[in-house]
C-alpha positions as CSV (number, residue, x, y, z in Angstrom):
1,X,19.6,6.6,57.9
2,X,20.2,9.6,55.6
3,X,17.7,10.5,52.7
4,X,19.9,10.0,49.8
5,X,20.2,6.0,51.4
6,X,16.2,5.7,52.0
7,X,16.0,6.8,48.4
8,X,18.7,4.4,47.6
9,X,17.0,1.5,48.9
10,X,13.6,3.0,47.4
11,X,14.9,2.6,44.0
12,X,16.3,-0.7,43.9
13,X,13.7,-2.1,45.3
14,X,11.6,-0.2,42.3
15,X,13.8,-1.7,39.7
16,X,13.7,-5.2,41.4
17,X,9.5,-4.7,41.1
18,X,9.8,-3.7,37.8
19,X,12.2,-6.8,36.6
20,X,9.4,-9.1,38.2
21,X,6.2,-7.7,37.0
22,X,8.5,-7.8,33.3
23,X,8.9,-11.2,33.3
24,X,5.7,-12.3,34.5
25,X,3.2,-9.8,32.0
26,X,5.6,-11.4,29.0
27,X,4.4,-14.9,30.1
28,X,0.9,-14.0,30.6
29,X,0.4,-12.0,26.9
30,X,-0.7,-15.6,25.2
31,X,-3.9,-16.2,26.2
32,X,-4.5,-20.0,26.1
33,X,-7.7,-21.9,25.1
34,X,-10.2,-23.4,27.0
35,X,-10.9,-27.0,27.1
36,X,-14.2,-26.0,25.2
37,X,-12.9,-24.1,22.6
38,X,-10.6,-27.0,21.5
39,X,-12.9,-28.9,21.5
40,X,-15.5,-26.6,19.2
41,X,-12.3,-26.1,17.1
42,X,-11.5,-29.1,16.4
43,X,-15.2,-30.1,15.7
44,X,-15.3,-27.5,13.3
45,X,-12.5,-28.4,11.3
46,X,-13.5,-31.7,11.0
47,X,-17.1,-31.0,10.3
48,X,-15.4,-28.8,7.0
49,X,-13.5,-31.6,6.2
50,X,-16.3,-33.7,5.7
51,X,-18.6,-30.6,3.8
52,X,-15.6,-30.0,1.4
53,X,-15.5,-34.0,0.7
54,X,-19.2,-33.3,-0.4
55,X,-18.3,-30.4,-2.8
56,X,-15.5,-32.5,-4.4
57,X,-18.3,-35.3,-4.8
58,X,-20.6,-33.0,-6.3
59,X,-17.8,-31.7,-8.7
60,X,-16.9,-35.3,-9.9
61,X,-21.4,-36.3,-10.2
62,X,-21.4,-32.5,-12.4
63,X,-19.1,-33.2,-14.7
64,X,-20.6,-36.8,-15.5
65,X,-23.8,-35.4,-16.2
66,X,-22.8,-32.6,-18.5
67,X,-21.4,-35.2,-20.9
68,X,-24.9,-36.5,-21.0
69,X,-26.8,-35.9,-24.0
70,X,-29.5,-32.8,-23.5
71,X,-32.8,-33.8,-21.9
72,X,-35.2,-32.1,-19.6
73,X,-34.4,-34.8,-16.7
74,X,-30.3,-34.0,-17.4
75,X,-30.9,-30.4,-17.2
76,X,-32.7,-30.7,-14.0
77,X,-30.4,-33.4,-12.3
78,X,-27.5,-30.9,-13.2
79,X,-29.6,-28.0,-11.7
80,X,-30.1,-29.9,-8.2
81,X,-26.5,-30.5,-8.5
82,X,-25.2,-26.9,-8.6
83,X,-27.8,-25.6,-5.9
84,X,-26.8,-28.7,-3.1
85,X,-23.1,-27.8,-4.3
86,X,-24.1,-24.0,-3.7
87,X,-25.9,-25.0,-0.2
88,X,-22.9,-27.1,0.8
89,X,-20.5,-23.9,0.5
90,X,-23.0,-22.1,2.4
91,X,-22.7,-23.9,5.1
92,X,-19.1,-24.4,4.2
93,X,-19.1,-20.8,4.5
94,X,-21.0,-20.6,7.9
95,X,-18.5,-23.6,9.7
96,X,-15.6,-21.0,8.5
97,X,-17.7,-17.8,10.6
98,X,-18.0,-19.9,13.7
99,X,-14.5,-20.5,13.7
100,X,-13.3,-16.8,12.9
101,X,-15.5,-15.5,16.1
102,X,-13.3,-17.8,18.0
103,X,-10.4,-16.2,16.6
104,X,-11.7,-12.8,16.6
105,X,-12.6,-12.9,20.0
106,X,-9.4,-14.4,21.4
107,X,-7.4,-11.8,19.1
108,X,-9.6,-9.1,21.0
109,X,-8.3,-10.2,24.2
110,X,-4.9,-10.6,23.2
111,X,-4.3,-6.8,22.3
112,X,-6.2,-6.0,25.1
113,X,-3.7,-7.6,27.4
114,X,-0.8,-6.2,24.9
115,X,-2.5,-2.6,26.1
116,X,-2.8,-3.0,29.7
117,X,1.0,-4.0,29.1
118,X,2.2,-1.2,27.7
119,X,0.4,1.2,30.0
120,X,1.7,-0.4,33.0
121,X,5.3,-0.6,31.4
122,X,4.5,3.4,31.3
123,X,3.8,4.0,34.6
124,X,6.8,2.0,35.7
125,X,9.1,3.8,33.4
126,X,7.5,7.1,34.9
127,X,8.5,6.1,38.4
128,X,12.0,4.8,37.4
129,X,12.7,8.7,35.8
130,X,11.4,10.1,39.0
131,X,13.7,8.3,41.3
132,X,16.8,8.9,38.5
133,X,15.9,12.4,39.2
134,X,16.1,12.4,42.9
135,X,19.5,10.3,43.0
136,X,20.8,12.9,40.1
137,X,19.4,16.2,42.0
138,X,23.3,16.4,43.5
139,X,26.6,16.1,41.9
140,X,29.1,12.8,43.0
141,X,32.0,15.2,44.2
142,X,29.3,17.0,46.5
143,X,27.6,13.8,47.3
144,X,31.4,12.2,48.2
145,X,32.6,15.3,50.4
146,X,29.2,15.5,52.5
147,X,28.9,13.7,56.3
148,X,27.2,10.8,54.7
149,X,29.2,7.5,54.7
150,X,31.2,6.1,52.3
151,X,29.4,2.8,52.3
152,X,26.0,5.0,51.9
153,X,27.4,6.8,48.6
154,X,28.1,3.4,46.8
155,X,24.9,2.2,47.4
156,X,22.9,5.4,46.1
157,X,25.5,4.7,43.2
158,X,24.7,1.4,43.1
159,X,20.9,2.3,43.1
160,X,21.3,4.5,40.0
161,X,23.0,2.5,37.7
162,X,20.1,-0.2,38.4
163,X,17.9,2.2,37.9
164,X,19.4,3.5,34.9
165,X,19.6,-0.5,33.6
166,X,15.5,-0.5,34.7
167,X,14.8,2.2,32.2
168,X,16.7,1.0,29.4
169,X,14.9,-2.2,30.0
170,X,11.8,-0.9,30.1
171,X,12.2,1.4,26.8
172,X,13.1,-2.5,24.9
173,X,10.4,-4.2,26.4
174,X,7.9,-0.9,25.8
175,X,9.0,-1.3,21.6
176,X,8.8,-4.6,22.0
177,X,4.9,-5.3,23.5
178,X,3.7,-2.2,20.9
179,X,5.4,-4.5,17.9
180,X,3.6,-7.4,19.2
181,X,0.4,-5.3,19.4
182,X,0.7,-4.3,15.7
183,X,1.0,-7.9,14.4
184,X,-2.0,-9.1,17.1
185,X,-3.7,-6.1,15.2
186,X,-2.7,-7.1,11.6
187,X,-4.0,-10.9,11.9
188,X,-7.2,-9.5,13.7
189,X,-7.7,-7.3,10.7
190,X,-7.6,-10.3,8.4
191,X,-9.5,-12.2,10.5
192,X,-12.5,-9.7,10.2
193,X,-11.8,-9.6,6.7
194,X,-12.0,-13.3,6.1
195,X,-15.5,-13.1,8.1
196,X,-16.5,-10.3,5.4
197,X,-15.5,-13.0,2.6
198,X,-16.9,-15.6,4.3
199,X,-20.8,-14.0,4.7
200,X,-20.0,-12.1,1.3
201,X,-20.1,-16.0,-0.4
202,X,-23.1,-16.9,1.7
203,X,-25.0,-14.2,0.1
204,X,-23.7,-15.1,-3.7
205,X,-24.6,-18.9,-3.0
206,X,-28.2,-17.7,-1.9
207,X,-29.3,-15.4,-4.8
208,X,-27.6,-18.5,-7.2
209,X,-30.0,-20.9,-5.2
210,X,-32.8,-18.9,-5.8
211,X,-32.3,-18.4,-9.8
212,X,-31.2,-21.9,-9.9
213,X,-34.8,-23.1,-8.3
214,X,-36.4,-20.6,-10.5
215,X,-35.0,-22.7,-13.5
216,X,-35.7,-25.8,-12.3
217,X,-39.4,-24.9,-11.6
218,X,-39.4,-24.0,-15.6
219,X,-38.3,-26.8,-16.7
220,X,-40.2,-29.5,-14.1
221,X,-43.7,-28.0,-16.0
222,X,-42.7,-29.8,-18.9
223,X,-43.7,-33.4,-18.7
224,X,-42.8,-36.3,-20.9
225,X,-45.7,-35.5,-23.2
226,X,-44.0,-32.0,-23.8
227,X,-40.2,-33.7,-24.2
228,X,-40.0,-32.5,-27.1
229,X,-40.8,-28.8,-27.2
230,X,-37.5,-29.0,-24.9
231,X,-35.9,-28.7,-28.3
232,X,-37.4,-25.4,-28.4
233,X,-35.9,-24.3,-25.0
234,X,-32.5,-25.2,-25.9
235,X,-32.7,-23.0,-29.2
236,X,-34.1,-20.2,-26.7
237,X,-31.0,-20.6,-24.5
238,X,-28.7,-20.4,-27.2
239,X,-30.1,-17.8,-28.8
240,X,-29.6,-16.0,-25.3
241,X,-26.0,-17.3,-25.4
242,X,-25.0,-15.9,-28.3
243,X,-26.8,-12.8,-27.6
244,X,-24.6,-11.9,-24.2
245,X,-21.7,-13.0,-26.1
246,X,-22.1,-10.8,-29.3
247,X,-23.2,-7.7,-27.2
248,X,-21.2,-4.4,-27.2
249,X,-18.7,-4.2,-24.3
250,X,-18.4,-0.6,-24.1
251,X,-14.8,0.9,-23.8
252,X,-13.3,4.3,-23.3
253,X,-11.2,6.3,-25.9
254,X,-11.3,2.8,-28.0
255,X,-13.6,1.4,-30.2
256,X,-15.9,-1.4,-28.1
257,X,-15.5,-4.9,-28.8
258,X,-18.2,-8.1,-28.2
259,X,-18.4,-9.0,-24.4
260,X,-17.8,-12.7,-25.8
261,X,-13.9,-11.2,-27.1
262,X,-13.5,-9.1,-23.9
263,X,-14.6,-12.4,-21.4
264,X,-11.6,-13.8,-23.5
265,X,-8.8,-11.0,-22.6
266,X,-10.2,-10.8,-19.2
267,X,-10.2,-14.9,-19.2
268,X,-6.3,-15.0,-20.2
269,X,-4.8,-12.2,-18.0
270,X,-7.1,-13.5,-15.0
271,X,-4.9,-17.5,-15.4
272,X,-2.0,-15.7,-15.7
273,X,-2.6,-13.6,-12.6
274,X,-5.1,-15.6,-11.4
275,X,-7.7,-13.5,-10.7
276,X,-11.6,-13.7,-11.9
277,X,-12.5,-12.8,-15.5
278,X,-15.8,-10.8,-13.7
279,X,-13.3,-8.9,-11.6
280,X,-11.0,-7.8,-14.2
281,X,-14.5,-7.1,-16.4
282,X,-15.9,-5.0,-13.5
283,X,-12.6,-2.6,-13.1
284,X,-12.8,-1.8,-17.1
285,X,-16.2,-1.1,-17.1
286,X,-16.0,1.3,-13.8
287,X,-13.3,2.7,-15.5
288,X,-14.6,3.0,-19.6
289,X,-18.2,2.4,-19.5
290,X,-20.0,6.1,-20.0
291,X,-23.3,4.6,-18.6
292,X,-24.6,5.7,-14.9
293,X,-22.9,3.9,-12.2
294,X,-19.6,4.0,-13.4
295,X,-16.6,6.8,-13.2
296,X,-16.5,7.1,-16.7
297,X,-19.9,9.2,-16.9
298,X,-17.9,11.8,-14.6
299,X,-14.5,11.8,-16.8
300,X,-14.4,14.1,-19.7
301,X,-12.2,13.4,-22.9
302,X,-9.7,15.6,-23.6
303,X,-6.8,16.4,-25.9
304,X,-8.9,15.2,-29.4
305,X,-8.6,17.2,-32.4
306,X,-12.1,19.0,-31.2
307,X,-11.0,19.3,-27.7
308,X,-9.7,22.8,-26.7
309,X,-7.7,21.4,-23.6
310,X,-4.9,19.6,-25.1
311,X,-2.1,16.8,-23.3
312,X,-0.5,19.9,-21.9
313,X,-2.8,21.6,-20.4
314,X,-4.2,18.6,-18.2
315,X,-0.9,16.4,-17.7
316,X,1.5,16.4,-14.4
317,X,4.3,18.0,-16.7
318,X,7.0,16.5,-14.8
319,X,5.7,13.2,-14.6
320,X,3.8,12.5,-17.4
321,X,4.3,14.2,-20.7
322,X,7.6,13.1,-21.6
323,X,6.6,9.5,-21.1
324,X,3.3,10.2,-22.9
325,X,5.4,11.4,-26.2
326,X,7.4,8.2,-25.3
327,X,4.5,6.2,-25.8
328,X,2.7,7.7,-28.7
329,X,5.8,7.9,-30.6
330,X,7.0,4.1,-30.0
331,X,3.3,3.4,-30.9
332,X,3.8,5.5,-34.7
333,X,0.4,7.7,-32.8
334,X,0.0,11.5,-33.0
335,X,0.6,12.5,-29.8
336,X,-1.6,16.1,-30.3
337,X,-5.3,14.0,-31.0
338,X,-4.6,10.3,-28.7
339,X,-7.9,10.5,-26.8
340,X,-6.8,11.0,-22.6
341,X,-9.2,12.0,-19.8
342,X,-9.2,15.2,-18.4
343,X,-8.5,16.2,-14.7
344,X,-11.2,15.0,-12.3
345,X,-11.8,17.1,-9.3
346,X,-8.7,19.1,-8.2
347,X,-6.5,16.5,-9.7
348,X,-4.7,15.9,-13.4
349,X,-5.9,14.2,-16.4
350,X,-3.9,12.2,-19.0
351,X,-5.3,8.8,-18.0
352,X,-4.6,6.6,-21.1
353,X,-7.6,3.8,-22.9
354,X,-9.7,1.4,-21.8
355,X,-7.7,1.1,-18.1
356,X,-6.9,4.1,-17.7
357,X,-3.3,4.2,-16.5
358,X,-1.6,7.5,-16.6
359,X,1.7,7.6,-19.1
360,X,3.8,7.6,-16.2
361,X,2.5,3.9,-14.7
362,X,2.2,2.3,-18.3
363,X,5.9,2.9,-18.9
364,X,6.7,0.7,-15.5
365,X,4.0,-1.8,-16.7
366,X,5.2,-2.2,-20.7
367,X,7.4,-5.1,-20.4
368,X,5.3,-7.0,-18.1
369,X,1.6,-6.5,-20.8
370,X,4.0,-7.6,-23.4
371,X,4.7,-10.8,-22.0
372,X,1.2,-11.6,-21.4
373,X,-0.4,-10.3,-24.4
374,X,2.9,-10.6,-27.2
375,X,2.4,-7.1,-28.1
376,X,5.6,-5.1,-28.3
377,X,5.5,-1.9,-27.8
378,X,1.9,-2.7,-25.9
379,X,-0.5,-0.3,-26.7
380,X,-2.7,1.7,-24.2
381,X,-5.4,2.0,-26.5
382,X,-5.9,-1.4,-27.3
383,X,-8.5,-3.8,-25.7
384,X,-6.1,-6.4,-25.3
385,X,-3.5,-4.6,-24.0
386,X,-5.7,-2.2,-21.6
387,X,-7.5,-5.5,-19.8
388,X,-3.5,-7.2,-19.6
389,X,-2.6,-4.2,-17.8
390,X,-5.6,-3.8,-15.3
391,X,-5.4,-7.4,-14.4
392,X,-1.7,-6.8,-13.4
393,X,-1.9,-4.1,-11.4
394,X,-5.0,-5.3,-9.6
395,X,-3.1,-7.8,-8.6
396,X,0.1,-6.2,-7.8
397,X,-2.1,-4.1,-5.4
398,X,-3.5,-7.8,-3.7
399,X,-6.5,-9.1,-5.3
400,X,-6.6,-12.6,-4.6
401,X,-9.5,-14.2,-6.6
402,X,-12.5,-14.6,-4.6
403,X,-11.5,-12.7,-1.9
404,X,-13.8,-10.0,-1.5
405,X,-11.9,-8.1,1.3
406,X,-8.5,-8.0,-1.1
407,X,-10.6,-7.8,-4.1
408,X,-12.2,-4.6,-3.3
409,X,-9.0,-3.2,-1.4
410,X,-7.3,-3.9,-4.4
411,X,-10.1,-1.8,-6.7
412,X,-9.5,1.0,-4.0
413,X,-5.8,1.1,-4.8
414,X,-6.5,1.4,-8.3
415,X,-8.5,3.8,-7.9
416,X,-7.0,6.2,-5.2
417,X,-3.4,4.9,-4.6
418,X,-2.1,5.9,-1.3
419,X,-5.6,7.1,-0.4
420,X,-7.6,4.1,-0.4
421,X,-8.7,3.8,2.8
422,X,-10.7,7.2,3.0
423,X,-14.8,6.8,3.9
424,X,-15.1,9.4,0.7
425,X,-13.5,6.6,-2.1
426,X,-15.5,3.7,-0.6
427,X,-17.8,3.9,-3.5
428,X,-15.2,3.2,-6.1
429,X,-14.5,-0.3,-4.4
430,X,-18.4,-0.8,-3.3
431,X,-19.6,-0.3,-7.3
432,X,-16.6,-2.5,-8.7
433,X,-17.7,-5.8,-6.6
434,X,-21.2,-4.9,-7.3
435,X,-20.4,-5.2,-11.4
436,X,-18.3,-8.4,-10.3
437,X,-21.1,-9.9,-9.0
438,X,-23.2,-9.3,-11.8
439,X,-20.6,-10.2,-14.3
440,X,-20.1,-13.4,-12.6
441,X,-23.7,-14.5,-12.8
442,X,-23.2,-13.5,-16.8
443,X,-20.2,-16.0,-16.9
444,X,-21.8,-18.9,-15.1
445,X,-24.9,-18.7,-17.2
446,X,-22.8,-19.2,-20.3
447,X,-20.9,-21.6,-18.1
448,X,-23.5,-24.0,-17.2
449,X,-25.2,-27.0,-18.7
């Protein structure tokens, strides 16, 4: 038997390999549970089932007792409420993480066997161009006009177009596996990040158990005998109210305004969005706040009638100063002393109020903060506007309220746009949920009793 027929042979029965290992790879990429794993799962869920029955049942007993005219006893039954309601989304919380890891793990193997796939799809395309090589090393006149027979020619042309079939094959089902990958990737990605918002909650529930306890060991030292210095404690709280609610909420380029009147814009942008007043609280302050811990402290204001750097000497000029006259002049403002950062870092300034948006972005944003806030032509300066238009494009970049993963990718964007991700702008995202946190503490305080 000549060469050209033992290579003939050699690569069909390559591409006949290669159709079989195909189809049986594609059936074995799922990677089915175990017995014991449906059984944990389905344990799990029902074991949630019954905790969030619980919550609802605490939610209902709450509510009762807040219509309940003030007393020490009242105070204390709602305090045992909200921590059992707090301990039942721990372990809410903690139910959710033991199903994840299932996930997570599973999700782990998947793209693993998606990998091996793809590698050995490799090797076989490899081996398929190496034989389409051999069988095209000769022309088909000079292969037709040698000794060989003619029953030898149409099989090495036989071989080749199966070869040639293998390859294109193999190229579909090559795209096809590393598309699968990606997605196997994606939903491990928000697995992992549903575990971060999962043990993220579990740590918020415990420091609100321990302040709760802390209050409730205040109030169990006074005894019927002292019922009715209670009077005197309820005078202290709202004096305490009033006092969070009345205090300066600092803002930048703007005059500040009472944390009680910005809790209220971030309150109706945050239903219309639906996204957390404390959220929407934290990104302003990072933003306008001058204090320590914040980005404002490392912005400069530029562009003021005492400023020597003026609109354009720290605007994009193609993207930003016509839209910035825009603005001022729609708004009746002087466009040579409106108040605007200046460039941080190697970048431009121009950033605009309270949210900081740069001329550019509030123009796409106008119609959209004057449907929430009934301001028309909105105004970048204003309070009310600034917090409409933070709250809209926090959620336009994916916060999702309560989701600390998409909350804090969300800040990121914000922040750094197309650059997000980078280790060197974590702190933006890391200092927003921080404030969050602290702000949302603030809120249920007022919130409670």
């Amino acid at each position: 038997m000549s060469l050209r027929l033992i290579i003939g042979w050699t690569g069909l029965g390559l591409a006949f390999s290669f159709f079989s290992y195909s189809q049986l790879s594609l059936a074995q990429t799922a990677i089915p549970l175990t017995p014991e794993q449906i059984a944990q799962e389905t344990q799990l869920r029902a074991q949630l089932k019954e905790v969030e029955q619980q919550i609802a049942d605490q939610t209902v007993i709450l509510r009762d007792k807040q219509k309940e005219t003030a007393s020490v006893q009242r105070d204390i039954d709602i305090l045992d409420n909200k921590i059992k309601t707090a301990q039942l989304n721990i372990k809410a919380k903690q139910i959710e993480i033991a199903r994840l890891g299932t996930n997570i793990t599973e999700k782990v193997k998947t793209i693993g066997v998606l990998n091996t796939k793809v590698d050995r799809e490799k090797l076989s395309l490899s081996e398929l161009l190496r034989k389409t090589r051999d069988l095209d090393n000769s022309s088909v006149l000079e292969v037709a006009l040698s000794n060989q027979k003619l029953s030898n020619f149409f099989i090495d042309l036989s071989a080749f177009n199966i070869i040639q079939k293998a390859i294109q094959d193999s190229l579909v089902n090559i795209r096809g596996t590393k598309v699968k990958t990606e997605t196997q990737k994606v939903v491990l990605e928000d697995k992992r990040d549903s575990a971060i918002n999962a043990q993220k909650v579990i740590e918020t529930e415990k420091v609100k158990i321990e302040a709760l306890n802390k209050e409730k060991t205040a109030l169990l030292r006074i005894n019927k005998a002292q019922e009715g210095a209670y009077k005197k404690v309820i005078a202290v709280r709202q004096q305490k109210r009033s006092a969070i609610l009345n205090a300066l909420f600092k803002l930048r380029d703007t005059k500040g305004i009472s944390f009680g009147q910005a809790l209220e814009y971030a309150t109706i942008v945050g239903k219309q969005v639906n996204l957390r007043p404390a959220y929407i609280l934290a990104i302003i302050t990072q933003e306008s706040d001058t204090n320590a811990d914040t980005l404002g402290v490392n912005v400069g204001t530029c562009n003021r009638p005492q400023d020597t750097k003026k609109y354009t000497d720290v605007m994009k000029p193609e993207r930003d100063i016509a839209p910035f006259l825009r603005i001022t002049k729609a708004l009746g403002l002087d466009p040579n002393t409106m108040p605007i950062s200046c460039p941080y870092g190697s970048g431009y300034g121009g950033a605009m109020g309270p949210a900081q948006f740069i001329p550019s972005t509030w123009e796409l944003f106008e119609d959209r903060i004057a449907r929430v806030t009934g301001n028309n032509p909105p105004n970048p300066w204003d309070p009310e506007d600034a917090f409409a238009a933070a709250g809209l494009l926090l959620a336009d970049n994916g916060a999702i309220a309560g989701n600390y993963s998409a909350e804090r990718k969300a800040a990121l964007k914000y922040y750094a746009g197309g650059n997000w991700s980078k280790a060197s702008n974590a702190f933006y995202g890391d200092q927003v949920m921080a404030k969050t946190a602290r702000y949302q503490m603030t809120i249920d305080s007022l919130q409670g009793g």
